[in-house]
C-alpha positions as CSV (number, residue, x, y, z in Angstrom):
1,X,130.1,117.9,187.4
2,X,129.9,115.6,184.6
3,X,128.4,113.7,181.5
4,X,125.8,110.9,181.6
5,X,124.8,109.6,178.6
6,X,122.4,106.4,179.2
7,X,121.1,105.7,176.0
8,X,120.6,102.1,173.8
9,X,121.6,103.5,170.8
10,X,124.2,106.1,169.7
11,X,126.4,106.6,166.7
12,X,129.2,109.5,167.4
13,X,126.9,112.2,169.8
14,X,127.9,115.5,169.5
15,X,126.9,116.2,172.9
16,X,130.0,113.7,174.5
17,X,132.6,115.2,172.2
18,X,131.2,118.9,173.4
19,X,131.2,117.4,177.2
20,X,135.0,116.2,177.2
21,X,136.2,119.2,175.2
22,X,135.2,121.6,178.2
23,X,137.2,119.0,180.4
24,X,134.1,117.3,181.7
25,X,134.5,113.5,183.0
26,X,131.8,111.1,181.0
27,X,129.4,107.9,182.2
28,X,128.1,106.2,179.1
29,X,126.6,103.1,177.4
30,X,128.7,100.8,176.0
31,X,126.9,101.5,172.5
32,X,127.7,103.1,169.1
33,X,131.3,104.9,168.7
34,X,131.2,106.0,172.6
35,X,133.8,102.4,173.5
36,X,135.8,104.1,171.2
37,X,135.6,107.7,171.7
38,X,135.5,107.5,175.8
39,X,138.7,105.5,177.5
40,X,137.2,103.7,180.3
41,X,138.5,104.7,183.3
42,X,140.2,107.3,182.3
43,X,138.1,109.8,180.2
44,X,134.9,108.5,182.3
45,X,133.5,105.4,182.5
46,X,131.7,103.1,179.5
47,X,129.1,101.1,181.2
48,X,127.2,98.2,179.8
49,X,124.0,99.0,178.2
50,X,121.5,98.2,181.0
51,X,123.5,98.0,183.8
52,X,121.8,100.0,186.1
53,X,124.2,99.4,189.0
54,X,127.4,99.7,187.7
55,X,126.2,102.9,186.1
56,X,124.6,104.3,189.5
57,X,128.6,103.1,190.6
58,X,130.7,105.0,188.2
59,X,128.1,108.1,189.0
60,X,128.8,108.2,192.4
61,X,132.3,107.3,192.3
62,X,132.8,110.7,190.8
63,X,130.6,112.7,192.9
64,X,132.7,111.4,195.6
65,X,136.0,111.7,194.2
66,X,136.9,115.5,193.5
67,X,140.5,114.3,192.4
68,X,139.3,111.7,189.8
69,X,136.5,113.8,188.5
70,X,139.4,116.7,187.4
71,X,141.8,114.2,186.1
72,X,139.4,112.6,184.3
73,X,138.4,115.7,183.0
74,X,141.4,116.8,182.0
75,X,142.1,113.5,180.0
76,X,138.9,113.8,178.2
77,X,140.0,117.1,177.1
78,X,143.3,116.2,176.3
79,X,141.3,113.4,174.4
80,X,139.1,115.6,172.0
81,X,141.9,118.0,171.4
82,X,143.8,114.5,170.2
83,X,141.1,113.4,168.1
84,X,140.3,117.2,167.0
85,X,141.8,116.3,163.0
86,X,138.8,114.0,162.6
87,X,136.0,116.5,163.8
88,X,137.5,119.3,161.7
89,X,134.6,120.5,159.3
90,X,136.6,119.7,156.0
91,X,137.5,116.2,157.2
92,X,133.4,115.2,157.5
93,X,132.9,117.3,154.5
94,X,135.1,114.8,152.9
95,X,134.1,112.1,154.1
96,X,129.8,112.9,153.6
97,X,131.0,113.9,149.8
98,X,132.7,110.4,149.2
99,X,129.4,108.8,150.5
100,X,127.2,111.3,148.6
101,X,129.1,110.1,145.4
102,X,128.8,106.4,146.6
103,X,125.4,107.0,146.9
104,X,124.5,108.2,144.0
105,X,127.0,105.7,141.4
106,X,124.8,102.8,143.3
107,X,128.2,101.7,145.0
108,X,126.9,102.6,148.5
109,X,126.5,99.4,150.9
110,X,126.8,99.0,154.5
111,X,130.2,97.6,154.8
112,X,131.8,101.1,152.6
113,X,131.0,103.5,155.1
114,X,133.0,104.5,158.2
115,X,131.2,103.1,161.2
116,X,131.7,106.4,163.0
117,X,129.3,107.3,160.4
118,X,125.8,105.4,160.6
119,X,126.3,104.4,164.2
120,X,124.4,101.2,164.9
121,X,120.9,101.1,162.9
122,X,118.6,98.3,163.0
123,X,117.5,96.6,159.4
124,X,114.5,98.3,158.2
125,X,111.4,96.1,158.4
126,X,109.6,94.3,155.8
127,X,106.8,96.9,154.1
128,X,109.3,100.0,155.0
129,X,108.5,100.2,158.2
């Protein structure tokens, strides 16, 4: 059993954090917050964005390997409950508050909000597109 997340774009998905925390080894992208959240190797493994072949590697590497698939579980879990402060629902109250006031003094800009946050976005296109 595990996680495979293959996308091209992610922020901070819910459904990783919910994976590890029920001690369930990971394969993801290298994109958004999931370098960070996931410890390559030993949470699961963060594969480059395209790599179809090193992911197809990492997957089977677990389905073979009973032992690494439960240690690495157990890590990830060990991982979440770690990180557990930030996910609390009065810490990202908090934090969506401070950017809701941002917001709405006009002191908002890209570079004041956590990156955890707004995940990798693309520039909007000319005509609002």
């Amino acid at each position: 059993r595990m996680l495979v997340l293959t996308s091209k774009s992610e922020g901070l998905p819910m459904v990783v954090i919910e994976a590890m925390s029920r001690c369930l080894p990971v394969v993801v992208s290298d994109v958004g917050e999931l370098p960070w959240l996931v410890r390559h190797h030993r949470d699961g493994c963060v594969v480059p964005h395209g790599d179809t072949l090193t992911m197809a590697t990492a997957i089977a590497e677990l389905l073979n390997s009973r032992e690494m698939s439960q240690l690495w579980g157990r890590n990830a879990r060990e991982r979440i409950e770690e990180l557990a402060p930030l996910f609390r629902a009065d810490a990202i109250g908090s934090s969506w508050g401070e950017i809701l006031e941002a917001s709405m003094h006009g002191s908002l800009g890209r570079k004041s909000v956590p990156r955890c946050l707004i995940g990798e976005r693309s520039s909007p296109s000319p005509g609002g597109g």
